[in-house]
C-alpha positions as CSV (number, residue, x, y, z in Angstrom):
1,X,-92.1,-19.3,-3.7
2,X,-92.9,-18.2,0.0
3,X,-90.7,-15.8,1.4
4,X,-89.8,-15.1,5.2
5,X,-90.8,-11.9,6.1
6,X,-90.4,-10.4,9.8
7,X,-93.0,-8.6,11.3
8,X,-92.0,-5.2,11.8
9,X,-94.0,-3.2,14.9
10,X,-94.7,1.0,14.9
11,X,-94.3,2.3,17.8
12,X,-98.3,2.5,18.6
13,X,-98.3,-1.3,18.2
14,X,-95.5,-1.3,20.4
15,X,-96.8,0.3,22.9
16,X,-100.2,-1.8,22.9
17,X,-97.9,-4.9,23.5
18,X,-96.8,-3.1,26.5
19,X,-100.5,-1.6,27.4
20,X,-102.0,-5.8,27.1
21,X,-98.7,-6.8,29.6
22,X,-97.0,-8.9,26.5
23,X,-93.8,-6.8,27.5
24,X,-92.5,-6.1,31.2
25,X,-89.6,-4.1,32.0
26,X,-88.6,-7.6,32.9
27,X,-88.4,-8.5,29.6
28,X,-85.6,-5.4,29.1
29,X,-86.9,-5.2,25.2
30,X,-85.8,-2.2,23.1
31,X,-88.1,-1.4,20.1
32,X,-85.3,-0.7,17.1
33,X,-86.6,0.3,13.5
34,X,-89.4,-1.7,14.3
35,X,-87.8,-4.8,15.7
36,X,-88.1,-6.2,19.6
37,X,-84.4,-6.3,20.5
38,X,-83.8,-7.9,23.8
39,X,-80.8,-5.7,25.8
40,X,-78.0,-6.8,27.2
41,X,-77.6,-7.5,30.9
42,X,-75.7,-4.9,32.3
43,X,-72.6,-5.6,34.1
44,X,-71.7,-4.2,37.8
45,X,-68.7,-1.3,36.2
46,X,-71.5,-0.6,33.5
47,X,-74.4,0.1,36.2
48,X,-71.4,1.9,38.6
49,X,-70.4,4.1,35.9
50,X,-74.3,4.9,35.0
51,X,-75.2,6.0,38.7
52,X,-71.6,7.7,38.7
53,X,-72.7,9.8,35.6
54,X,-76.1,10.9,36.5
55,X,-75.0,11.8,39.5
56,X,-71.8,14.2,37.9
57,X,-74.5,15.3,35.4
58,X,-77.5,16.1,38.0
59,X,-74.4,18.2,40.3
60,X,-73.2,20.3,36.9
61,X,-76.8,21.2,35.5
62,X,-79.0,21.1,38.4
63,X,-82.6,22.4,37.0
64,X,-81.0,23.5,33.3
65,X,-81.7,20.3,31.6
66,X,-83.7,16.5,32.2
67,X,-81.1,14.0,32.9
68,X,-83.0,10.7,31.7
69,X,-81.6,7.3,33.1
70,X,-82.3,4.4,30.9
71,X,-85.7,5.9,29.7
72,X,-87.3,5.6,26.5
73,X,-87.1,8.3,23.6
74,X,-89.1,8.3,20.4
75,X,-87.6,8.6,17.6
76,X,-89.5,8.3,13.6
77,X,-88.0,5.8,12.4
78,X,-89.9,3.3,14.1
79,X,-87.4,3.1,17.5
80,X,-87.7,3.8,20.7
81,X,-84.1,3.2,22.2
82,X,-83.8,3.0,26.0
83,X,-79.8,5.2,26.1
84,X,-78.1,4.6,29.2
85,X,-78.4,8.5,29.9
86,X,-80.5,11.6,28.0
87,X,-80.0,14.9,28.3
88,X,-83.2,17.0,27.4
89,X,-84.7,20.2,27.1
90,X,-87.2,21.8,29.4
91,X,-88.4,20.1,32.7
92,X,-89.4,16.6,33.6
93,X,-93.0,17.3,33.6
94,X,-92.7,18.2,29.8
95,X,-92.2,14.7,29.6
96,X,-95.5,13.2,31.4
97,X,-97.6,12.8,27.4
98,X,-94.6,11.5,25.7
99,X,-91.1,10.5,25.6
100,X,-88.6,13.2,24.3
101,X,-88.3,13.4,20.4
102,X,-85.0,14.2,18.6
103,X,-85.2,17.8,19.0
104,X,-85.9,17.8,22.7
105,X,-82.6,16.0,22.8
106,X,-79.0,18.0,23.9
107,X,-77.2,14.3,24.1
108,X,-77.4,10.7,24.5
109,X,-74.9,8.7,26.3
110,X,-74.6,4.9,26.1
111,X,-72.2,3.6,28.3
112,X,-70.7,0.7,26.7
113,X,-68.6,-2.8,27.4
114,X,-70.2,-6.0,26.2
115,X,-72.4,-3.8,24.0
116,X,-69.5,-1.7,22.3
117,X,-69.8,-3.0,18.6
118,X,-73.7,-2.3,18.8
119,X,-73.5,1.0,20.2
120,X,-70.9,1.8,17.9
121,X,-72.8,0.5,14.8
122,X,-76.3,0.2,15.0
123,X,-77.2,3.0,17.9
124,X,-74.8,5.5,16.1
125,X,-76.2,4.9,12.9
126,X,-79.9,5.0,14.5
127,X,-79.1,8.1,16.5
128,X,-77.4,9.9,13.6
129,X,-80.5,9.5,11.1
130,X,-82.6,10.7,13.9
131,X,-80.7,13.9,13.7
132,X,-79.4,13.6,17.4
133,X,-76.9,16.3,17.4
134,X,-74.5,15.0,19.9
135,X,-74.0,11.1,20.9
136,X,-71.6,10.3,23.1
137,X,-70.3,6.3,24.0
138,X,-68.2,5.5,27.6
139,X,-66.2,3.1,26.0
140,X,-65.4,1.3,29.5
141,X,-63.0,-1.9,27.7
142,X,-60.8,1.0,26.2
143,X,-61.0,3.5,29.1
144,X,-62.1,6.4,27.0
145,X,-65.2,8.8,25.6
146,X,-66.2,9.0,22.2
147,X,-68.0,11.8,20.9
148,X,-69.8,11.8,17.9
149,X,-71.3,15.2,16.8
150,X,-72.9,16.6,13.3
151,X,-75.3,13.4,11.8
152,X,-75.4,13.2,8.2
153,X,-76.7,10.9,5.6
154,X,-73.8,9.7,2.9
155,X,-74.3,9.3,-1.2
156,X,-75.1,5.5,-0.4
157,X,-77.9,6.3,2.2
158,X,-75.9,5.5,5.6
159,X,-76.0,7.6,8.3
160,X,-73.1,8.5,11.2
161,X,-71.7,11.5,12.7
162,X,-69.3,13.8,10.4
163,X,-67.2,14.7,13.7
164,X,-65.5,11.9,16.4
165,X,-63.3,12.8,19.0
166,X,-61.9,11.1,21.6
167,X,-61.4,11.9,25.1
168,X,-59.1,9.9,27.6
169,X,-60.4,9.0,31.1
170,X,-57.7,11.2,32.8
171,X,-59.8,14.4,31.2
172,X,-62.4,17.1,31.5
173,X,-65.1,17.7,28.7
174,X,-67.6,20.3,28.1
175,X,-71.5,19.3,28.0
176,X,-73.0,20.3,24.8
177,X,-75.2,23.3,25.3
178,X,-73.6,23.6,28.9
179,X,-70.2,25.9,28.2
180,X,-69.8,26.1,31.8
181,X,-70.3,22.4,32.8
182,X,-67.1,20.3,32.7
183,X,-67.8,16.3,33.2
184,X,-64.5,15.0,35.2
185,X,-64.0,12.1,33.2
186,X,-61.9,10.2,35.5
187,X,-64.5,9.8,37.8
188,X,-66.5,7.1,34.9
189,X,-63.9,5.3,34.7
190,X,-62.6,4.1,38.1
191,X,-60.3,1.3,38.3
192,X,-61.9,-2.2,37.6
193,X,-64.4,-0.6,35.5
194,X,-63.8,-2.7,32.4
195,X,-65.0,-6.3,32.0
């Protein structure tokens, strides 16, 4: 008996599919322990709320950190996620031989409406056995921030975050690493900014 197995890609055979022109950014493919996952359109409050954040996040850290929009990072277990916003150590030119790696990482945001159950699954889970410290989700439908901090692995193998704290769009959190930075959260979520 023949069984179905799916071909799974590394991230160097990923990036020859990209090198030969099989994958555009047109095709909006994200490579996820080792499978070609085709993202989600994104939604006019979801693309409002990304330019708003970048732009809150470029104003409160200035030259401290690399604020990523919708870039690639690399992470082992044969991913390479494309988070709605990074925040990185260094400067971008560190950047220009490869994507940042897990511990280059301060935070990843994914800003999240049609996407939600994904990014609160399968992108936690991803991020957390990564060992992303701090992974945040604009949870646009319910008008509020989730923050996911300390990844660990439990006694059946799963990964998530130990901490989750929730922070309504009418307040002010502190960027992790950043003491001194508070991110206005009122300003993600404007009205209309759910689908």
């Amino acid at each position: 008996m023949n069984a179905v197995i799916p071909k799974r890609f590394t991230i160097a055979e990923y990036h020859r599919l990209i090198e030969l022109g099989f994958l555009t950014e047109a095709n909006h493919i994200e490579l996820i322990r080792g499978e070609l996952i085709q993202m989600t359109a994104k939604g006019t409050p979801h693309t409002v709320c990304s330019s708003i954040l970048c732009r809150q996040l470029d104003r409160l850290l200035g030259d401290q950190a690399v604020i990523r929009g919708q870039d690639p990072i690399t992470l082992a277990n044969q991913s390479e996620p494309e988070p709605d916003v990074v925040i990185a150590q260094g400067r971008d030119e560190d950047y220009l031989v490869h994507y940042p790696y897990p511990e280059d990482i301060l935070l990843v945001i994914e800003i999240s409406d049609k996407t939600i159950d994904y990014d609160q699954t399968t992108k936690l889970s991803l991020y957390a056995e990564a060992g992303i410290s701090h992974y945040w989700i604009v949870n646009l439908p319910d008008r509020q921030l989730e923050r996911h901090s300390q990844p660990y692995q439990n006694a059946q193998s799963k990964f998530s975050y130990l901490s989750k704290q929730i922070s309504l769009s009418n307040q002010s959190v502190t960027i992790p690493g950043f003491e001194n930075a508070l991110l206005d959260l009122s300003r993600l979520f404007p009205e209309g900014a759910s689908e």
